[in-house]
C-alpha positions in Angstrom: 82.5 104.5 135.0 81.8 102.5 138.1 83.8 104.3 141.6 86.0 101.0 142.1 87.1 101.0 138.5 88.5 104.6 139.0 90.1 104.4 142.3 94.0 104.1 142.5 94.2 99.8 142.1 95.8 97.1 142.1 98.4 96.8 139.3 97.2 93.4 138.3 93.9 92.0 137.1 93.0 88.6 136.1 92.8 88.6 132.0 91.2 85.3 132.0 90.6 82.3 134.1 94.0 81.1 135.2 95.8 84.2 133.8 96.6 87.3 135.9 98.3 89.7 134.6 100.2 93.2 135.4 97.9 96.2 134.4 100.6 97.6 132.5 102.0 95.0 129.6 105.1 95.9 128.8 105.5 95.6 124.4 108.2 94.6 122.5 107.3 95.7 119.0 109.9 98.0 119.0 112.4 94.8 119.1 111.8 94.6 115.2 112.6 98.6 114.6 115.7 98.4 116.8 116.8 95.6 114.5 115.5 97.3 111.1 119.6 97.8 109.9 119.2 93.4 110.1 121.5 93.3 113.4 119.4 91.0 115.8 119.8 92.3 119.7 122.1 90.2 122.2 119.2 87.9 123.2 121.0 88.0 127.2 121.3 91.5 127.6 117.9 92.0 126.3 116.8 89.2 128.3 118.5 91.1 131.3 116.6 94.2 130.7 113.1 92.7 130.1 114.0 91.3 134.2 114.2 94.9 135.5 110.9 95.4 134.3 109.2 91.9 135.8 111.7 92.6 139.1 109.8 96.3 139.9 106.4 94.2 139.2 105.7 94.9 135.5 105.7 91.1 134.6 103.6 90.8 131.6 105.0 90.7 128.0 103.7 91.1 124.6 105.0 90.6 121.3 104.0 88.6 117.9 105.6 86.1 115.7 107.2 89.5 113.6 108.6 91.7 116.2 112.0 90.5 115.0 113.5 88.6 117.6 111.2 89.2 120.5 109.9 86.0 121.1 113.6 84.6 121.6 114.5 86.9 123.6 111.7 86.6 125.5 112.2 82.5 126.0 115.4 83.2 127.3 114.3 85.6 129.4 111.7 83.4 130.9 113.4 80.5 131.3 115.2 81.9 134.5 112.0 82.9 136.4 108.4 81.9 136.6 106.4 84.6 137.1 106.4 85.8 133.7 103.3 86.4 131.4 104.2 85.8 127.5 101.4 87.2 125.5 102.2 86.4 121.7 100.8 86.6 118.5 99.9 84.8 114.9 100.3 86.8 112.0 99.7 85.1 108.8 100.3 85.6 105.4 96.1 86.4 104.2 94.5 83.5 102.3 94.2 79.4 103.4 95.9 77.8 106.1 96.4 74.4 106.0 96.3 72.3 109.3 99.9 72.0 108.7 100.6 75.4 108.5 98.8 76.3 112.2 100.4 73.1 113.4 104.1 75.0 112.8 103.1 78.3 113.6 102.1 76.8 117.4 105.4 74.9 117.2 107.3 77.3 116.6 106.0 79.7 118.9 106.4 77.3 122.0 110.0 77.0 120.6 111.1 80.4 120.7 109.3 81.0 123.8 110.9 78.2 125.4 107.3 76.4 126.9 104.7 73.7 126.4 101.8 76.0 126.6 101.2 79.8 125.8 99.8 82.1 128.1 97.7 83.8 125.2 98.2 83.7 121.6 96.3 86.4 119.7 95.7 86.1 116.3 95.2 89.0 113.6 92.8 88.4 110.3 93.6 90.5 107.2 90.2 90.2 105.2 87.1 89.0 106.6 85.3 88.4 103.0 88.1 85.2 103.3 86.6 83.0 106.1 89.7 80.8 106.2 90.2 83.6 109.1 87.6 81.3 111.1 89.3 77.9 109.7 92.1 79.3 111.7 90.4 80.1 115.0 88.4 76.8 114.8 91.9 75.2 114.7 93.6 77.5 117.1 90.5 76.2 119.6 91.9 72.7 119.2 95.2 73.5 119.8 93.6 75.4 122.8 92.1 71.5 124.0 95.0 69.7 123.4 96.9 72.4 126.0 99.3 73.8 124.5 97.4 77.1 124.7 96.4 78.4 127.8 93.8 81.0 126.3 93.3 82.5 122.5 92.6 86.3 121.7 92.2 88.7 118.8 94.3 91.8 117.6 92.7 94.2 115.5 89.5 92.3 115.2 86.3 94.7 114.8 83.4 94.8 117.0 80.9 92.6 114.4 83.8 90.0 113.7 84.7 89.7 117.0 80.8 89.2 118.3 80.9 86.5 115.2 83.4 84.4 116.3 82.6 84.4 120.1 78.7 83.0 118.5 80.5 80.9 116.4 82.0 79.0 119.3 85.4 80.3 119.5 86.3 81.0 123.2 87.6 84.7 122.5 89.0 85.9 126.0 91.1 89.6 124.5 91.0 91.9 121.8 94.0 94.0 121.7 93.4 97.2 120.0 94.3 100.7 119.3 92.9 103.1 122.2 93.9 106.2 123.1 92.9 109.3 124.3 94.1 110.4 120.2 91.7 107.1 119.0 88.7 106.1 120.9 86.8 104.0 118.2 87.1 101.4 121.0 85.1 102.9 123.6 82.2 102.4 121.6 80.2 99.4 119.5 83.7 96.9 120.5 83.1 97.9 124.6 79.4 96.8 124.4 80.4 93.5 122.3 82.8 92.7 125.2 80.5 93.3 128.0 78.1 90.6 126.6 80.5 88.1 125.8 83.2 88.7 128.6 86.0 89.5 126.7 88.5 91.9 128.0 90.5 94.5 126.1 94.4 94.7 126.2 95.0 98.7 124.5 98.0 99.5 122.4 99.3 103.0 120.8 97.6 104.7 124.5 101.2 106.9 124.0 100.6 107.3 120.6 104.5 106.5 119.6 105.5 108.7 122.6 103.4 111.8 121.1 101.3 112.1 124.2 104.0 113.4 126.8 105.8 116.1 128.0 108.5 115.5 125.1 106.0 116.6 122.2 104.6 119.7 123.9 105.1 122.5 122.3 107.4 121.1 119.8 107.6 121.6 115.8 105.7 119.1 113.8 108.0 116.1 112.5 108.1 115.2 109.5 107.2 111.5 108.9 110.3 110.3 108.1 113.1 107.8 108.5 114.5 110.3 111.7 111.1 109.0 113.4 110.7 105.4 114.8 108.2 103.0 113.1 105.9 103.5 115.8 106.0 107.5 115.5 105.6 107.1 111.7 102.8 105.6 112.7 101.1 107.5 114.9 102.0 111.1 113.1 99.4 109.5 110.4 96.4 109.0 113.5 97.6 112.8 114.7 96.9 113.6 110.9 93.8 112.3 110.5 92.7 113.5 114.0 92.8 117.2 112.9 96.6 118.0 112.7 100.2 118.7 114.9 97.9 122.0 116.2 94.7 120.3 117.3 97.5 117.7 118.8 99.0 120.3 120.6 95.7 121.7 122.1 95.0 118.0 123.2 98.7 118.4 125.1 98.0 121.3 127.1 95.0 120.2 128.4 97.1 117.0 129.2 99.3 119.3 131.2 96.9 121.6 132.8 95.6 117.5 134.4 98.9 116.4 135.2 99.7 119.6 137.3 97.0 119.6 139.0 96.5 116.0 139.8 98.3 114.3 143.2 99.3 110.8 143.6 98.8 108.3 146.8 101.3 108.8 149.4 103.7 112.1 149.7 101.2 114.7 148.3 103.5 116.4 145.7 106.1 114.0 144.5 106.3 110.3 144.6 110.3 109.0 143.8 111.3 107.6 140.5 112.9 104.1 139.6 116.5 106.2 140.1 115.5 108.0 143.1 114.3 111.4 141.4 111.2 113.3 142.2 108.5 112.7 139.4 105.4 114.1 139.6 102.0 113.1 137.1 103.3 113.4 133.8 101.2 113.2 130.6 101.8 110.2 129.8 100.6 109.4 133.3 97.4 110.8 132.0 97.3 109.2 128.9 97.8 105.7 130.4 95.2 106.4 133.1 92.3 107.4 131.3 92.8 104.1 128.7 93.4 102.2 131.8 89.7 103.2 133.7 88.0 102.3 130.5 85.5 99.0 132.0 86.3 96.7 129.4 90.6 97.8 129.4 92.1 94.6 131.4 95.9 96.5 130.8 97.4 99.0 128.4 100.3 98.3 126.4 103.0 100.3 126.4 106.1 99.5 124.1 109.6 99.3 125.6 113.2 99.5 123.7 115.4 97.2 125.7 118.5 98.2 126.9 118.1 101.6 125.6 115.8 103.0 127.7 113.3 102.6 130.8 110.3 104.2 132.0 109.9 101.9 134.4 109.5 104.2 137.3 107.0 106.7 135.4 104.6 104.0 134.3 104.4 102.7 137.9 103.4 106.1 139.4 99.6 105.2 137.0 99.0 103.2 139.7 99.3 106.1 142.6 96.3 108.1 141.0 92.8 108.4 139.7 91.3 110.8 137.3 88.5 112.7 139.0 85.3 113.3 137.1 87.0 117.5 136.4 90.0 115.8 135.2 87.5 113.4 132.7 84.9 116.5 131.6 88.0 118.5 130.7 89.5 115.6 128.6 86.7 114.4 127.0 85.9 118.0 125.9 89.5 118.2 124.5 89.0 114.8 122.3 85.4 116.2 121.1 88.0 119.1 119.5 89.8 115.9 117.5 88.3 114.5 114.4 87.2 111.0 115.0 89.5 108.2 114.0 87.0 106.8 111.3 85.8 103.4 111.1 86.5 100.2 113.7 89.4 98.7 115.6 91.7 97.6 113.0 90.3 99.3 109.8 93.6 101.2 109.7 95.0 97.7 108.7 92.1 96.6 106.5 91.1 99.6 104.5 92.5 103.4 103.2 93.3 105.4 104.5 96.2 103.1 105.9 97.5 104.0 109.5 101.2 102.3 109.2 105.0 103.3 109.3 104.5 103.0 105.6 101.4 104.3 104.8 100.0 101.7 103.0 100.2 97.8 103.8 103.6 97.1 101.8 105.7 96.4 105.4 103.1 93.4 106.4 101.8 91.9 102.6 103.1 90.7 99.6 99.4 89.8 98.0 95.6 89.3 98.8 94.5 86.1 97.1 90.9 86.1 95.6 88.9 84.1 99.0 87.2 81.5 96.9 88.7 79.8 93.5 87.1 81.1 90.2 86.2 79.0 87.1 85.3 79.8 83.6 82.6 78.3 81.9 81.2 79.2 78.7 80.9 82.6 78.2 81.0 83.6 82.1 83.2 83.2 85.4 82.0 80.9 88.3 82.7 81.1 91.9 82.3 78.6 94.1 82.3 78.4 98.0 82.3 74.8 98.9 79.4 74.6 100.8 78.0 70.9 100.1 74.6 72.4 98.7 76.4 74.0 95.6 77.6 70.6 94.6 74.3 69.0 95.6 72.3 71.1 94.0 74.4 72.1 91.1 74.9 76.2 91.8 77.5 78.4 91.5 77.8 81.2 94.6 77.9 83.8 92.2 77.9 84.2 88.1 79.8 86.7 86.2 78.5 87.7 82.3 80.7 91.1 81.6 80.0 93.2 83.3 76.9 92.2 85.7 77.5 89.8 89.0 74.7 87.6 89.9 75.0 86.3 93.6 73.0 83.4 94.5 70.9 82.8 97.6 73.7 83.2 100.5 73.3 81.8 103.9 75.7 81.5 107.5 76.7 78.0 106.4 80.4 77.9 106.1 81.9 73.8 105.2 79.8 72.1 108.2 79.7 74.8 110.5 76.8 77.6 111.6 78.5 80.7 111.7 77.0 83.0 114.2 75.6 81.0 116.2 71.3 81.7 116.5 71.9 85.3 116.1 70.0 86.8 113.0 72.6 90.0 113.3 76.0 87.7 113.1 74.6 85.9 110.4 73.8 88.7 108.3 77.5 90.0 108.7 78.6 86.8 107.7 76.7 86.0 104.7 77.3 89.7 103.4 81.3 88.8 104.1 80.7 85.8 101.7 79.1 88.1 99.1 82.0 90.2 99.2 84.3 87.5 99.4 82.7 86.3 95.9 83.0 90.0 94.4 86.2 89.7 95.6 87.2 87.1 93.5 85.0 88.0 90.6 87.4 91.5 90.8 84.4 93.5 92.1 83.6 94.8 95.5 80.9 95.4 97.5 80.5 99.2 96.1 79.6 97.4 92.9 75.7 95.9 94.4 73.0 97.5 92.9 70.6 94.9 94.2 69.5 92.7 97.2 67.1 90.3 98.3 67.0 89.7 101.8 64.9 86.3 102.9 64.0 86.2 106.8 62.6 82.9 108.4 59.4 83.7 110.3 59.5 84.9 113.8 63.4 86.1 113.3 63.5 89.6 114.4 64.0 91.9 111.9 65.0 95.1 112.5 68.3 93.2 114.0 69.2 92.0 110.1 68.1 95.4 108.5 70.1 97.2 111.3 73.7 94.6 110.2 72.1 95.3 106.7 72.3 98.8 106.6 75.5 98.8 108.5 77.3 97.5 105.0 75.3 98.9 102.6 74.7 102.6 104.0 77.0 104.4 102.0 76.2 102.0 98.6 72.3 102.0 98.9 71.4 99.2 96.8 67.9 98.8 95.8 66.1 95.7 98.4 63.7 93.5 99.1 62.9 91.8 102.4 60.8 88.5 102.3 59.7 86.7 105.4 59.9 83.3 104.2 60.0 80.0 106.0 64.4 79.4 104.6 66.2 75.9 104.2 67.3 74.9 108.0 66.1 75.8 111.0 69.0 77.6 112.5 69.9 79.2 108.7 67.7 82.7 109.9 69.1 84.7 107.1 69.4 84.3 103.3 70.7 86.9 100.9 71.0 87.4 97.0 72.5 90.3 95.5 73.4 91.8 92.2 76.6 93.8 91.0 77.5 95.8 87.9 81.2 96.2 87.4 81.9 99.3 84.8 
């Protein structure tokens, strides 16, 4: 950590060209759990509320196409001022989208917002072994040249998929993912993806629900349960996997011990709330903080319940301290006591064990379609990825007999397009995705490979393929074979085959 990026600062930073925004991003998921009994909030009152935050300075926004009524409310609330920042998202059902289908999504975002153009619109892919996630993007871009989005970012993208699409073209400027000092999966591959390609992250769930502050220390565990908010149903299944309510509380008190100790800019005890109380550093201060002097964090999210209640004054008071390298050790040795969040940014959405108010995925799907259409023929099933060589050539992507899978030769070729640019690594990612995305629709997975052939053209590097390689198949360990072969296309670096039994 760099000293500028850990003195006291200012609250706003530009996100992208053209697009400042406040430090602090003020999140209105909880819109949708206030209106859980089907009761949408007055959108003028709520309108009125979201002003106090932009009138102390907090003037960014963020919310999604499912937060309820959010982006409505958030229209009207903008179209009395113009120094507001609407960050939005797209959320789609998993499976193809039709031109059509982004066409009304855009539309009816700018509606309900109330613009012609949206400051960002993030968009969140369910399964990556379906590329219509990058038919998307590619037709978000347009939308993006025709104006009527000012910039486009991810949420809950991965480190690998989020390198693949900025190679594949798609001008990526945020990833907003879960960081906190309870999750720090994104402090380490995603921060070194963003630093090569630019793209800043915007940090949600740095609270943790609320469980990081003041209000939690000390207290009985909850049980996870309709008394708790979505978001704290949520997060008491990260405080599980991290190691448990007692490895949460030890976390806590080193929290305090930080807060206590730590002064802010100004009066050197006290600094004066929104209401004109003394308010020291609180935890959540510290929480916030130690997200928010991450290098690649442009602004932390913290969620807001309009009209019910305001923190307003508290969050300010992040930006009338630092966290001094005693204040860091101690913390960091605090979250080495936590067990890891496991996986990447997002995988709580993607894969078990799953990190929602629910517990599994039932609040956000109704189905995962196969990615690619299968056929029978004879005695066997046929997949087919409509790449213009199978039809050429007369190929199937991948065979099933019974029980055995046979995957032809698989390359980054996706319709017309090159996916992952020149870079041997994003290519491998992809062409595995399209294995799996054939498994997948063949009703076998990945775990199911017992073979493959890897084919790399001369003068590729090749630890950089074994590395994405072994990075999918570590915990599977097919048997393989790497060739070094001169492969169809000069910018195709990477060809795979692989084999799957299915018990």
């Amino acid at each position: 950590m760099d000293d500028e990026s850990r003195s006291v600062e200012d609250p706003r930073t530009p996100l992208a060209p053209g697009l400042d925004i406040s430090r602090i991003v003020t999140g209105l998921w909880q819109v949708a759990d206030q209106e859980r009994a089907g009761v949408p909030l007055d959108p003028g009152a709520a309108a009125d509320a979201m002003a106090d935050y932009a009138d102390a300075g907090l003037t960014t926004f963020d919310m999604a196409d499912h937060y309820g009524s959010a982006e409505v409310i958030a229209g009207t609330f903008a179209a009395g001022r113009n120094d507001a920042q609407l960050l939005t998202k797209w959320v789609p059902e998993p499976g193809p989208a039709s031109e059509e289908a982004v066409d009304e999504a855009v539309a009816r975002a700018l509606e309900r917002l109330g613009t012609d153009r949206i400051d960002l619109l993030q968009f969140h892919a369910w399964n990556y072994a379906d590329p219509s996630w990058l038919d998307c993007l590619f037709m978000l871009a347009e939308h993006q040249a025709a104006g009527r989005i000012r910039h486009l970012g991810l949420t809950n993208c991965d480190a690998v998929h989020l390198d693949m699409a900025v190679r594949s073209g798609v001008p990526i400027a945020s990833n907003q993912v879960c960081f906190s000092l309870l999750d720090r999966r994104a402090a380490g591959a995603m921060t070194e993806v963003c630093r090569t390609h630019g793209v800043r992250l915007l940090a949600y769930g740095t609270l943790a629900g609320g469980f990081l502050s003041e209000r939690w220390l000390g207290r009985a565990e909850p049980p996870i349960d309709e008394s708790l908010t979505w978001s704290q149903m949520k997060y008491r299944r990260f405080i599980d996997q991290a190691g448990g309510w007692e490895r949460l509380q030890g976390l806590l008190r080193v929290m305090d011990g930080v807060a206590r100790r730590t002064r802010m800019t100004g009066d050197p005890n006290v600094t004066s709330g929104l209401d004109g109380a003394p308010t020291g550093v609180s935890i959540a201060n510290v929480a916030c903080r130690y997200v928010l002097e991450h290098p690649a964090v442009a602004g932390i999210i913290v969620g807001a319940r309009l009209g019910e209640s305001s923190h307003i004054g508290d969050n300010l008071n992040v930006f009338r301290f630092s966290l001094d390298d005693d204040a860091r050790r101690e913390l960091d040795a605090a979250c080495a006591e936590l067990d890891p969040i496991g996986g990447d940014c997002g995988d709580e959405y993607r894969r078990p064990p799953y990190l929602t108010a629910s517990g599994d995925l039932s609040d956000h799907l109704t189905t995962l379609p196969p990615p690619y259409p299968v056929h029978r023929c004879g005695a066997g099933e046929h997949v087919s990825t409509g790449t213009p060589w199978e039809a050429l050539a007369g190929f199937s992507r991948a065979v099933r007999r019974g029980g055995r899978i046979y995957v032809a030769g698989t390359t980054a070729s996706h319709g017309d397009r090159l996916i992952g640019g020149r870079d041997p690594a994003a290519q491998t990612h992809f062409i595995i995705d399209k294995i799996e995305g054939a498994l997948q629709s063949l009703c076998a997975t990945l775990q199911d490979v017992v073979r493959t052939r890897v084919y790399i053209r001369n003068g590729v590097d090749w630890e950089s393929v074994a590395r994405a390689h072994g990075a999918r198949f570590a915990g599977i360990r097919p048997a393989n074979t790497t060739v070094h072969a001169d492969t169809v296309g000069e910018d195709l670096l990477v060809e795979i085959e692989a084999d799957a039994e299915v018990s």
